[in-house]
Residue frames as qw, qx, qy, qz and C-alpha x, y, z in Angstrom:
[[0.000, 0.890, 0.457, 0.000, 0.00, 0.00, 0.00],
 [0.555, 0.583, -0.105, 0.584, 1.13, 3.34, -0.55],
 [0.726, -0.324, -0.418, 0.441, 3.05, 4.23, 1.88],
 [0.009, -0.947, -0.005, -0.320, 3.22, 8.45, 3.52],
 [0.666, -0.052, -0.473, 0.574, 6.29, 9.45, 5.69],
 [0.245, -0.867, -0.295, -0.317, 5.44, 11.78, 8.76],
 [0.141, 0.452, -0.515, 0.714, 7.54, 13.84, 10.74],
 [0.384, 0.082, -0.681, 0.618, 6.93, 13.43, 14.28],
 [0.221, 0.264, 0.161, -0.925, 5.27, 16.87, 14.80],
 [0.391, -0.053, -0.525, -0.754, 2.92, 15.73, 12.09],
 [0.439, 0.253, -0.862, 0.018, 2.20, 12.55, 14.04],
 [0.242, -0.357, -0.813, 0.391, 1.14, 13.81, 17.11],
 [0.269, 0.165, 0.002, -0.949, -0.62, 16.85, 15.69],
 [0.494, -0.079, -0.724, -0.475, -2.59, 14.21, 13.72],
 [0.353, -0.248, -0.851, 0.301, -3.14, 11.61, 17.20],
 [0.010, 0.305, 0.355, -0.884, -4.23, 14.75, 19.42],
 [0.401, 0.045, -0.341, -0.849, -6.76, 15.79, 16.42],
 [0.424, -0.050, -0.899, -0.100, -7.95, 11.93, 16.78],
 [0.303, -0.266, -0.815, 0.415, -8.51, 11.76, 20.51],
 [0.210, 0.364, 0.319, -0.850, -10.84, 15.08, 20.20],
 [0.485, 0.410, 0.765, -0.108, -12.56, 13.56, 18.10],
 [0.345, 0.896, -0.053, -0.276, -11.75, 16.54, 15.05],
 [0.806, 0.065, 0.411, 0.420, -9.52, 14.93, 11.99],
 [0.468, -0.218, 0.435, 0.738, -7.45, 16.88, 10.09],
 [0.105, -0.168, -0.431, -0.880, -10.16, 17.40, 7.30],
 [0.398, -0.061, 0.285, -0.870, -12.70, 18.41, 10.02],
 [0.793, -0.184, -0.503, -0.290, -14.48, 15.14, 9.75],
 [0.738, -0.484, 0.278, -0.378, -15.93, 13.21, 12.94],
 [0.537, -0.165, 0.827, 0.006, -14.16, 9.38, 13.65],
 [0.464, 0.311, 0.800, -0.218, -17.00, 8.11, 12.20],
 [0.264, 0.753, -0.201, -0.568, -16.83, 10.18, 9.07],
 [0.785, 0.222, 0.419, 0.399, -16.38, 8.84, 5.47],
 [0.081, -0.410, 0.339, 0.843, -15.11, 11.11, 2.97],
 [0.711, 0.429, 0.221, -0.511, -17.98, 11.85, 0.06],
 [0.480, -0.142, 0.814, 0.295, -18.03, 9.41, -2.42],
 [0.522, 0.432, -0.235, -0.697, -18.54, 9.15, -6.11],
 [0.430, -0.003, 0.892, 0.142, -20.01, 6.23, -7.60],
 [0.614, 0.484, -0.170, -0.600, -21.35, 5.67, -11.31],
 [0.655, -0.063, 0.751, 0.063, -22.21, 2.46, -12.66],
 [0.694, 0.638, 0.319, 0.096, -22.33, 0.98, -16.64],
 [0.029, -0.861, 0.291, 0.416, -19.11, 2.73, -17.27],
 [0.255, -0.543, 0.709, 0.370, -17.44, -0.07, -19.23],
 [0.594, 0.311, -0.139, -0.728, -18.51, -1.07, -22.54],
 [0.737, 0.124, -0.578, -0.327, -17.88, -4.85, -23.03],
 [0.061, -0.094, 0.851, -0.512, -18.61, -5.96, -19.57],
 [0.300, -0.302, -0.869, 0.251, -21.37, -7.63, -17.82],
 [0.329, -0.905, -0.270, -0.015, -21.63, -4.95, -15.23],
 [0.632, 0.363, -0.161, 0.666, -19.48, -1.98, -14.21],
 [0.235, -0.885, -0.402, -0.001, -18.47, 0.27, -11.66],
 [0.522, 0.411, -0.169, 0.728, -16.15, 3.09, -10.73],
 [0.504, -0.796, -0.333, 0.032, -15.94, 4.41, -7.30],
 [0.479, 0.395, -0.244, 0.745, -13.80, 7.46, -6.21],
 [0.538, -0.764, -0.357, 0.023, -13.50, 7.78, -2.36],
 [0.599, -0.684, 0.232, 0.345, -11.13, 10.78, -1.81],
 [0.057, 0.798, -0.464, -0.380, -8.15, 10.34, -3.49],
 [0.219, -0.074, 0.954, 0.190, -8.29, 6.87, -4.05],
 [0.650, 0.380, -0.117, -0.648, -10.17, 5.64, -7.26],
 [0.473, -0.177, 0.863, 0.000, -11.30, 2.15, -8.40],
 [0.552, 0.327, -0.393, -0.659, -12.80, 0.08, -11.31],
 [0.523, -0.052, 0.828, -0.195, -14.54, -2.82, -11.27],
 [0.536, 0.250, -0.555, -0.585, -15.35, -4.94, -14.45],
 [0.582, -0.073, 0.792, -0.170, -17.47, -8.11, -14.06],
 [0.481, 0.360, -0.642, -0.476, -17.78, -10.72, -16.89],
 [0.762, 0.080, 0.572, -0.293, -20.18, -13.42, -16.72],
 [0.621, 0.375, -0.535, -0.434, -19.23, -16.28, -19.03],
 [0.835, -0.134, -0.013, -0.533, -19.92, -19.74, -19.23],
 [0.106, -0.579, 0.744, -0.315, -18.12, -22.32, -16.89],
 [0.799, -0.148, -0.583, 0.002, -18.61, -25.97, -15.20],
 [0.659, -0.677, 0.044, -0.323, -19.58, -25.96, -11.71],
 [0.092, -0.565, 0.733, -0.367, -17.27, -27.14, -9.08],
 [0.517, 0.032, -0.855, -0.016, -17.19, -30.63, -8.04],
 [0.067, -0.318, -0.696, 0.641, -18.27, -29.61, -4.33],
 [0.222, 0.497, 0.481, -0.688, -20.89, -27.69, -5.27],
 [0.177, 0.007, 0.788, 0.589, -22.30, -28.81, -8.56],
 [0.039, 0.716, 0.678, 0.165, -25.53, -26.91, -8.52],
 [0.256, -0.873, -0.111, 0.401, -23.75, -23.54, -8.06],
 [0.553, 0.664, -0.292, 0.410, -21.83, -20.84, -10.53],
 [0.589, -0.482, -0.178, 0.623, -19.04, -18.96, -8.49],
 [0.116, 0.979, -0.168, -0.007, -16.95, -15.42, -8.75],
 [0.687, 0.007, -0.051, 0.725, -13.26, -15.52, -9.42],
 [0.040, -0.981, -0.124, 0.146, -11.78, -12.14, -8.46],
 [0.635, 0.031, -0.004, 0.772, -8.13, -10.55, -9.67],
 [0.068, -0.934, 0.025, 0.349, -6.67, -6.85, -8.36],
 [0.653, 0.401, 0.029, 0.642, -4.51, -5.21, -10.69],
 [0.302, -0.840, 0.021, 0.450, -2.37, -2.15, -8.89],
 [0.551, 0.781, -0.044, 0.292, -1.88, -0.07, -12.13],
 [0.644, -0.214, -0.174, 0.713, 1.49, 1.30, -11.28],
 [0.185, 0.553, 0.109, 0.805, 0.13, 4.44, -12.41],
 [0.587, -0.758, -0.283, -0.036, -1.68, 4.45, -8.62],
 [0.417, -0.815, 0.335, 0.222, 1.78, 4.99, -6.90],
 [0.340, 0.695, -0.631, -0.050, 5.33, 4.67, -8.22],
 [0.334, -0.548, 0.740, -0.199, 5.66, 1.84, -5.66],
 [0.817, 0.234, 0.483, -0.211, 3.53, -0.75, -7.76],
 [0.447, 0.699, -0.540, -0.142, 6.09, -0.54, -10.76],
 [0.324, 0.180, -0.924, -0.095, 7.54, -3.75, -12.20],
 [0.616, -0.382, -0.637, -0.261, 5.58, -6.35, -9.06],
 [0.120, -0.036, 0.501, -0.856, 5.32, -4.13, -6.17],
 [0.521, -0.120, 0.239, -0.811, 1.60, -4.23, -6.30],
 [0.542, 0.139, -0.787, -0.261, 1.47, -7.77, -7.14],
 [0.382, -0.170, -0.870, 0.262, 1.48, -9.16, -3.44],
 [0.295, 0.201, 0.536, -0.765, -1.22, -6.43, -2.33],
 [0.689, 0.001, -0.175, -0.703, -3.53, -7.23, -5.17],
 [0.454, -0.043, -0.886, 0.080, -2.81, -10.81, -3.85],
 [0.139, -0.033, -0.524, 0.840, -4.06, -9.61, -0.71],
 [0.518, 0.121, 0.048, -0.845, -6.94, -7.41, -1.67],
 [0.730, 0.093, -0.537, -0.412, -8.54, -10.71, -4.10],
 [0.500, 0.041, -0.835, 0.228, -8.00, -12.84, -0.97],
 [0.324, 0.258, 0.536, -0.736, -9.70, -10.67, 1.71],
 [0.676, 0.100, -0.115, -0.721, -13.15, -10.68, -1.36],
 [0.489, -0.108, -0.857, -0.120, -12.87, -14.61, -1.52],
 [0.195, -0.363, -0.811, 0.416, -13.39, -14.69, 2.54],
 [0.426, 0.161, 0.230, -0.860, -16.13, -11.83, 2.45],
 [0.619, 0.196, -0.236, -0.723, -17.60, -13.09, -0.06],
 [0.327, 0.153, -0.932, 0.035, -17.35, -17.24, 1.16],
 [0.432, 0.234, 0.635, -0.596, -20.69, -16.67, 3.13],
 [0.242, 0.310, 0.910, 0.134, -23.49, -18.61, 1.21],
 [0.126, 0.886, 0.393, -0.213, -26.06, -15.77, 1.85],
 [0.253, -0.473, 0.232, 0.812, -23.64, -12.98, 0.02],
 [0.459, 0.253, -0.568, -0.635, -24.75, -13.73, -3.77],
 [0.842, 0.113, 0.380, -0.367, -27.17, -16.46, -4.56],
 [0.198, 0.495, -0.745, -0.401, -24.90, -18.53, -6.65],
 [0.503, 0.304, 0.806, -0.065, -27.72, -21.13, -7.15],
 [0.477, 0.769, 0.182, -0.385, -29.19, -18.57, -9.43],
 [0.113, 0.579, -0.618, -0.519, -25.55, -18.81, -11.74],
 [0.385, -0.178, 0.858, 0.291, -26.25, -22.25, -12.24],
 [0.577, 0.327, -0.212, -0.718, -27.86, -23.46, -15.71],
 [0.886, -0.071, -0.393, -0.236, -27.75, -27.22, -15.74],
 [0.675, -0.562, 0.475, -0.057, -26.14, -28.68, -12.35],
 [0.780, -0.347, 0.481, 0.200, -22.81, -30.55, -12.93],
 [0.646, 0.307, 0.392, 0.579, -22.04, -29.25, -16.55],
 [0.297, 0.480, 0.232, 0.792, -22.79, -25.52, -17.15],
 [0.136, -0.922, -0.326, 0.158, -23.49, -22.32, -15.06],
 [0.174, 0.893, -0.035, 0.414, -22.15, -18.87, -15.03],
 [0.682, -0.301, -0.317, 0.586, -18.83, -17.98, -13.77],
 [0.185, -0.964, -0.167, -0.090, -18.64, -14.41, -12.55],
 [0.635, 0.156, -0.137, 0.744, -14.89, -12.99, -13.52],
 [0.045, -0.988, -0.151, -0.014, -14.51, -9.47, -11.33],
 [0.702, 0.045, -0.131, 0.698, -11.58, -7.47, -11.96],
 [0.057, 0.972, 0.223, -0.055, -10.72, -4.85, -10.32],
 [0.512, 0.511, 0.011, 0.690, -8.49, -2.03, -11.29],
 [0.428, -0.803, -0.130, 0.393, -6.66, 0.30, -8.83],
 [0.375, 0.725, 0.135, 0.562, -6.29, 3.69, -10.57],
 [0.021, 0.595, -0.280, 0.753, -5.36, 5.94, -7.70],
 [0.678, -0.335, -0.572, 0.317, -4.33, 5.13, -4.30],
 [0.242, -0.565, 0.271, -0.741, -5.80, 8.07, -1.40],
 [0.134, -0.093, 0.801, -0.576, -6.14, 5.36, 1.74],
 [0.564, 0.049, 0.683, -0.463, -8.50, 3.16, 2.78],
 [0.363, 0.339, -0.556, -0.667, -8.60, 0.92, -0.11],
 [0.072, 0.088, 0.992, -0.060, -10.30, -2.17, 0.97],
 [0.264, 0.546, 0.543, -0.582, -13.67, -0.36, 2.07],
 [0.234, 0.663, -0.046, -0.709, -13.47, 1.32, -1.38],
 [0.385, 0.222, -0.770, -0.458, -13.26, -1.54, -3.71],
 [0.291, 0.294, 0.816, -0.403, -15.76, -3.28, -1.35],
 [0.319, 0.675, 0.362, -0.558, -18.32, -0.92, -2.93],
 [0.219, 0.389, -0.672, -0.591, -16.72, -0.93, -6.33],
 [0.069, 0.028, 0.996, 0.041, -17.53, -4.77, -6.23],
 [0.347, 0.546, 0.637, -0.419, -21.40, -4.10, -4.80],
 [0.372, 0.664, 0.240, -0.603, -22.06, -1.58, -7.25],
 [0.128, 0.249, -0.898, -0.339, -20.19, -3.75, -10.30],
 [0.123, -0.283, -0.930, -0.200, -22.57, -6.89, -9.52],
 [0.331, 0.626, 0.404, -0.579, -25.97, -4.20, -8.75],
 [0.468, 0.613, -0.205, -0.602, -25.20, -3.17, -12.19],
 [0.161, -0.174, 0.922, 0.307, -24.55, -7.01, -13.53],
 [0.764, 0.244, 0.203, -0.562, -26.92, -8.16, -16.21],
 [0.328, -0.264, 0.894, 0.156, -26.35, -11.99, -17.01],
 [0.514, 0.053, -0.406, -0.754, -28.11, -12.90, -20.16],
 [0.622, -0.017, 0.608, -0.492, -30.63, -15.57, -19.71],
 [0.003, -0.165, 0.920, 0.356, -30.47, -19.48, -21.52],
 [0.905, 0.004, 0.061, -0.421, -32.76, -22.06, -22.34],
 [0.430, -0.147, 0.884, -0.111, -31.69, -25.57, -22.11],
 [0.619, 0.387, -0.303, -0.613, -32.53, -27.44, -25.46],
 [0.430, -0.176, 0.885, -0.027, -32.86, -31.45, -25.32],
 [0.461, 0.370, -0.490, -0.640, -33.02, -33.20, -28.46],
 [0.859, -0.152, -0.199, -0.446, -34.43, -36.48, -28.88],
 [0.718, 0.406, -0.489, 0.285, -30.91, -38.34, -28.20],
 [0.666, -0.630, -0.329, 0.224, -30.59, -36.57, -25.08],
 [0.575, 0.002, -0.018, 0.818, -27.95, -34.22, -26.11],
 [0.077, -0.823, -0.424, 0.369, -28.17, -30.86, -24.63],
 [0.473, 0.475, 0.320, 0.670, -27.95, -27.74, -26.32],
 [0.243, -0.604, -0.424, 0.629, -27.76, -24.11, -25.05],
 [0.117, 0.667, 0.365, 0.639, -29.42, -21.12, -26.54],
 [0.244, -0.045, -0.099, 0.964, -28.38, -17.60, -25.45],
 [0.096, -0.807, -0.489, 0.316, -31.19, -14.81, -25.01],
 [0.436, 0.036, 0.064, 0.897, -30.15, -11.80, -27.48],
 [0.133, -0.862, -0.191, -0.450, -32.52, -9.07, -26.10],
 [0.268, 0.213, -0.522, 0.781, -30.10, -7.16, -23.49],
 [0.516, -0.352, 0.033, -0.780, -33.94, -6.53, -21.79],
 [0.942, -0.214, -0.215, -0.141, -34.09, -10.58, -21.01],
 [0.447, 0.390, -0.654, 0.470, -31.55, -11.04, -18.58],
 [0.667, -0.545, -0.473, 0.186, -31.07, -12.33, -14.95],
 [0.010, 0.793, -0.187, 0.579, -30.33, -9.47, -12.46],
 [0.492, -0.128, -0.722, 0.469, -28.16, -10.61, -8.92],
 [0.548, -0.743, -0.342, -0.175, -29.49, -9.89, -5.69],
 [0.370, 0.398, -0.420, 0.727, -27.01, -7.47, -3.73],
 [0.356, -0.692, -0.005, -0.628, -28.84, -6.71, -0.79],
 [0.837, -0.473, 0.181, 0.206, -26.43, -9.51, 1.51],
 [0.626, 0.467, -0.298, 0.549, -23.34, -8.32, -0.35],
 [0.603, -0.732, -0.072, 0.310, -21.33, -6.97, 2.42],
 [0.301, 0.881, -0.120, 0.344, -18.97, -4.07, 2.58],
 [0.750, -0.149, -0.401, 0.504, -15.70, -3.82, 4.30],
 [0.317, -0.932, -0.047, -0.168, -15.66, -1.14, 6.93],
 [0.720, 0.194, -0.451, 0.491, -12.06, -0.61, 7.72],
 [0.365, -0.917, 0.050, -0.152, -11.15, 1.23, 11.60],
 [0.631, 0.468, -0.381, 0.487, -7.75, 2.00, 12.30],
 [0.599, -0.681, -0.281, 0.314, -6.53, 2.35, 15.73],
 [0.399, 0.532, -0.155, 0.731, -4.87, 5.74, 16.18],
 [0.236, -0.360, 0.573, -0.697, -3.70, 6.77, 20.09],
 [0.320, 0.087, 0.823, -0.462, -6.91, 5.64, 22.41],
 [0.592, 0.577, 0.183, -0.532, -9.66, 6.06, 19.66],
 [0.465, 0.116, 0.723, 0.497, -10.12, 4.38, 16.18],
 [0.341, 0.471, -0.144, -0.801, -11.32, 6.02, 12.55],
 [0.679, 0.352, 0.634, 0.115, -12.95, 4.76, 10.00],
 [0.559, 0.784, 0.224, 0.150, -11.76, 5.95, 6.11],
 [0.348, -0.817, 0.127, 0.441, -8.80, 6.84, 6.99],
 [0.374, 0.882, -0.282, -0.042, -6.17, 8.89, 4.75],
 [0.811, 0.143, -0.337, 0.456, -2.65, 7.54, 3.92],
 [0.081, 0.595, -0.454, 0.658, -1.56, 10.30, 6.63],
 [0.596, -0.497, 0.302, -0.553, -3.52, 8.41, 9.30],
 [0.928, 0.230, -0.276, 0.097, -2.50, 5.19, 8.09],
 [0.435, 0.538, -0.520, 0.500, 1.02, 6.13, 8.94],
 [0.200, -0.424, 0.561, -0.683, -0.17, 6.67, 12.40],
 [0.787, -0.245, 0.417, -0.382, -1.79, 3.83, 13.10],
 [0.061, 0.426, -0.902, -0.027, 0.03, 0.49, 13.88],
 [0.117, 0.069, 0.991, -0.009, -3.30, -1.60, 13.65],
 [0.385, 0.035, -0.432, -0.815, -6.27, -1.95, 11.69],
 [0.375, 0.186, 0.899, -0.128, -9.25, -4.46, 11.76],
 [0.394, 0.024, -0.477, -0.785, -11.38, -4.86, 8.58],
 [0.265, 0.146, 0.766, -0.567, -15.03, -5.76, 8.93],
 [0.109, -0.083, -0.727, -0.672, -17.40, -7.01, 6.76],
 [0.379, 0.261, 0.385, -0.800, -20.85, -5.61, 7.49],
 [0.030, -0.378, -0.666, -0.642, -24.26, -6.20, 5.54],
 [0.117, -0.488, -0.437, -0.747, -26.90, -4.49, 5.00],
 [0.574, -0.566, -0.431, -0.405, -28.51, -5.26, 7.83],
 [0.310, -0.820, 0.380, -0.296, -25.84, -4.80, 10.14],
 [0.960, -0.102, 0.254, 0.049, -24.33, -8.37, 10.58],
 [0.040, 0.708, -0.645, -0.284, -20.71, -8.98, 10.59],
 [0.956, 0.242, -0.151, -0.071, -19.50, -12.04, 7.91],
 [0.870, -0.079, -0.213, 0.438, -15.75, -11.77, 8.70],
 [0.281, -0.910, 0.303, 0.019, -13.16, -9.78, 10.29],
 [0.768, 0.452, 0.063, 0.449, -9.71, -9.80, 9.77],
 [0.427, -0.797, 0.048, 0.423, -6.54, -7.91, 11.94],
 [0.457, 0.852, 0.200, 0.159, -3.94, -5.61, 10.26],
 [0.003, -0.794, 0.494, -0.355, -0.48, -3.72, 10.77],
 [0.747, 0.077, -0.590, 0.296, 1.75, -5.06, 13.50],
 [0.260, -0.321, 0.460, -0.786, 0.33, -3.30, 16.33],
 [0.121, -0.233, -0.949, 0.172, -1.64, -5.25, 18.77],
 [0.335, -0.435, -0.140, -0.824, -5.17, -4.47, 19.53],
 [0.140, -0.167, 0.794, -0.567, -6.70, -5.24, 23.07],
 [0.028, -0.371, -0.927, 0.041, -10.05, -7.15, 23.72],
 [0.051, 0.648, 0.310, -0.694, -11.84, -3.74, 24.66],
 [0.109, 0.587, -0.167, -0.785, -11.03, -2.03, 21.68],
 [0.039, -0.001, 0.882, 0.469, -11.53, -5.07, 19.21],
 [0.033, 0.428, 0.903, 0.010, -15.19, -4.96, 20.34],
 [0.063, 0.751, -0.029, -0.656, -15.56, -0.99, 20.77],
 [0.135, 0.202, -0.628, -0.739, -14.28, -1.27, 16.40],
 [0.009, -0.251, -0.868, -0.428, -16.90, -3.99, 15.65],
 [0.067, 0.658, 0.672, -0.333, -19.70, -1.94, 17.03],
 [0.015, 0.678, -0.113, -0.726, -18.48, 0.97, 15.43],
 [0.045, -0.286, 0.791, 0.539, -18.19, -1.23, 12.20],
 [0.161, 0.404, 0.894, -0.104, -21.67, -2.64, 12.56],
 [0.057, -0.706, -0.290, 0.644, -22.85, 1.31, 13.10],
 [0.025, 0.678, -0.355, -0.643, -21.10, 2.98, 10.37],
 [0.309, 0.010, 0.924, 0.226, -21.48, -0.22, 7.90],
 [0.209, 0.516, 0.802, -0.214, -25.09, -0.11, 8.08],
 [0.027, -0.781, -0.027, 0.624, -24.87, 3.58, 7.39],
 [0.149, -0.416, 0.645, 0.623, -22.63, 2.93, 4.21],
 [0.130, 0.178, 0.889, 0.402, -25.02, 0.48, 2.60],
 [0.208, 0.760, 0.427, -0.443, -28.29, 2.67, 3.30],
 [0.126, -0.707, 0.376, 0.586, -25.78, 5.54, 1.24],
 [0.004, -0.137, 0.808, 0.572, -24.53, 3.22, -1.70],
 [0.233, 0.405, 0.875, 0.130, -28.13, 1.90, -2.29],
 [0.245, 0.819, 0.390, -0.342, -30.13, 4.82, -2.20],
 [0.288, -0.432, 0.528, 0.672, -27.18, 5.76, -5.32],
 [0.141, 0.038, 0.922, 0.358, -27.46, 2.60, -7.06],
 [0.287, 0.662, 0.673, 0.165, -31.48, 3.27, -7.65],
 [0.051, -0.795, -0.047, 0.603, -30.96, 6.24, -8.34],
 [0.247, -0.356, 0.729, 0.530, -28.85, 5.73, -11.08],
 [0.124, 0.124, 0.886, 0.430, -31.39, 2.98, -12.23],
 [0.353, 0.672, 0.623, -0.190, -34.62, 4.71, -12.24],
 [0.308, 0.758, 0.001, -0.574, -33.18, 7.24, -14.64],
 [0.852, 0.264, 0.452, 0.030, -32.78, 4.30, -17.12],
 [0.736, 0.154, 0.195, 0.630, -30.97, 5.18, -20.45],
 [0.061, -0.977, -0.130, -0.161, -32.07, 8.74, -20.12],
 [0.707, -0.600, 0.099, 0.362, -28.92, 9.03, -17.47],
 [0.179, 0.850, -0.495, 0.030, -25.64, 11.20, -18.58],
 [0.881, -0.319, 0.093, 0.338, -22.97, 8.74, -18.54],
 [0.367, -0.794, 0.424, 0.235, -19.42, 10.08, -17.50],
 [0.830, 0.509, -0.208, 0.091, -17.63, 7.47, -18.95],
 [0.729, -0.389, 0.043, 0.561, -14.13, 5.67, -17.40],
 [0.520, -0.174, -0.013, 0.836, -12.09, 8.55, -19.01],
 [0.112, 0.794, 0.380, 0.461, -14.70, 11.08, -18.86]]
């Protein structure tokens, strides 16, 4: 991640700002920074999104194409996920610097997303044990401003809100051999259910108090993190400890309320977006990724 060096003075001008509960850019703890989010942005995807929280901007492309179920679970698609860390985000992701954090980042969405109830991946499937929809998300890390988990969380949600997976039929000829026939009206498609995706609420410990969204300048100052996956409804799916500071029993449970709190908040936010967005159907201005 990119990394900020702070003087000292900066350090505890920051901490002191913390423990009164007044950050740096006059936000509360419990502050996010305003987000932009705009979905349909990429043209030969699935579903797209682009989310810029701060300074730190993401892209998510999702591509539904057609796969063979898993041997354990042969009545289910899945999601594969890969992070690319453009190097244009920081200098430090040149040559494979950012290799072992998008390892990282595409390993924390397997375990959010490894709760059953997250996506209905019964709905991917299209004939148990031979064909269903695999669900490719990539995301793209265009600019790194802190807290980048929480912010491709929501890339992801609002990527598979805006997935539209066309819809098959299943053709069986007299022989028994099966045949699959595609749907080409972009109007006849299956549409996922996001409303158990879960977002990752990151809180950093800084002094006696923790933040949530924090800048690469608070980063520096804080020597432990805990990420928290929240839905909708307030319910945590995993957690997950950070840095190489320690964090105490008190405070681990003081973050996950605060993560439960502030979570709930977030997904209220991103949804009331996302229909936005879609009730002004094609009518809608689109931005465009390099608008």
């Amino acid at each position: 991640m990119a990394s900020v060096v702070l003087s000292e003075a900066e350090k505890v001008y920051i901490m002191h700002g913390v423990q009164e509960d007044l950050r740096v850019d006059g936000r509360g703890c419990e502050d996010y920074r305003s987000a932009e989010v705009e979905t349909d942005v990429v043209s030969n995807t699935s579903g797209s999104a682009r989310v810029k929280l701060g300074h730190t901007d993401i892209l998510v492309g999702v591509k539904a194409e057609m796969g063979t179920p898993k041997l354990e679970k042969p009545d289910e698609g899945y999601l594969e996920f890969f992070v690319d860390c453009s190097a244009n985000a920081t200098p430090e992701f040149e040559g494979r610097g950012g290799e072992e954090l998008g390892t990282e980042i595409a390993n924390t969405l397997y375990r959010v997303f490894s709760s059953e109830s997250s996506v209905d991946l019964k709905s991917l499937c299209i004939n148990p044990r031979e064909h269903c929809w695999v669900l490719y998300v990539d995301v793209l890390l265009l600019e790194c401003g802190g807290n980048l988990f929480d912010a491709i969380s929501i890339a992801v949600k609002a990527a598979l809100f805006n997935t539209r997976i066309p819809k098959v039929r299943v053709l069986e000829d007299e022989e028994g051999s099966k045949e699959i026939e595609l749907s080409d009206d972009p109007y006849d498609c299956i549409r996922l259910n996001v409303d158990d995706v879960p977002c990752i609420v990151t809180l950093s410990k800084i002094g006696y108090r923790h933040v949530v969204d924090a800048t690469p300048q608070e980063e520096a100052c804080s020597l432990a993190s805990l990420l928290i996956s929240v839905t909708s409804k307030g319910a945590l799916t995993s957690m997950k400890k950070m840095g190489r500071g320690s964090l105490d029993p008190e405070s681990i449970f003081e973050m996950m309320e605060t993560g439960k709190r502030v979570g709930k908040s977030l997904h209220i936010a991103l949804q009331k977006i996302l229909d936005e967005e879609e009730s002004l159907g094609t009518s809608r201005q689109k931005v465009g990724f390099l608008g």
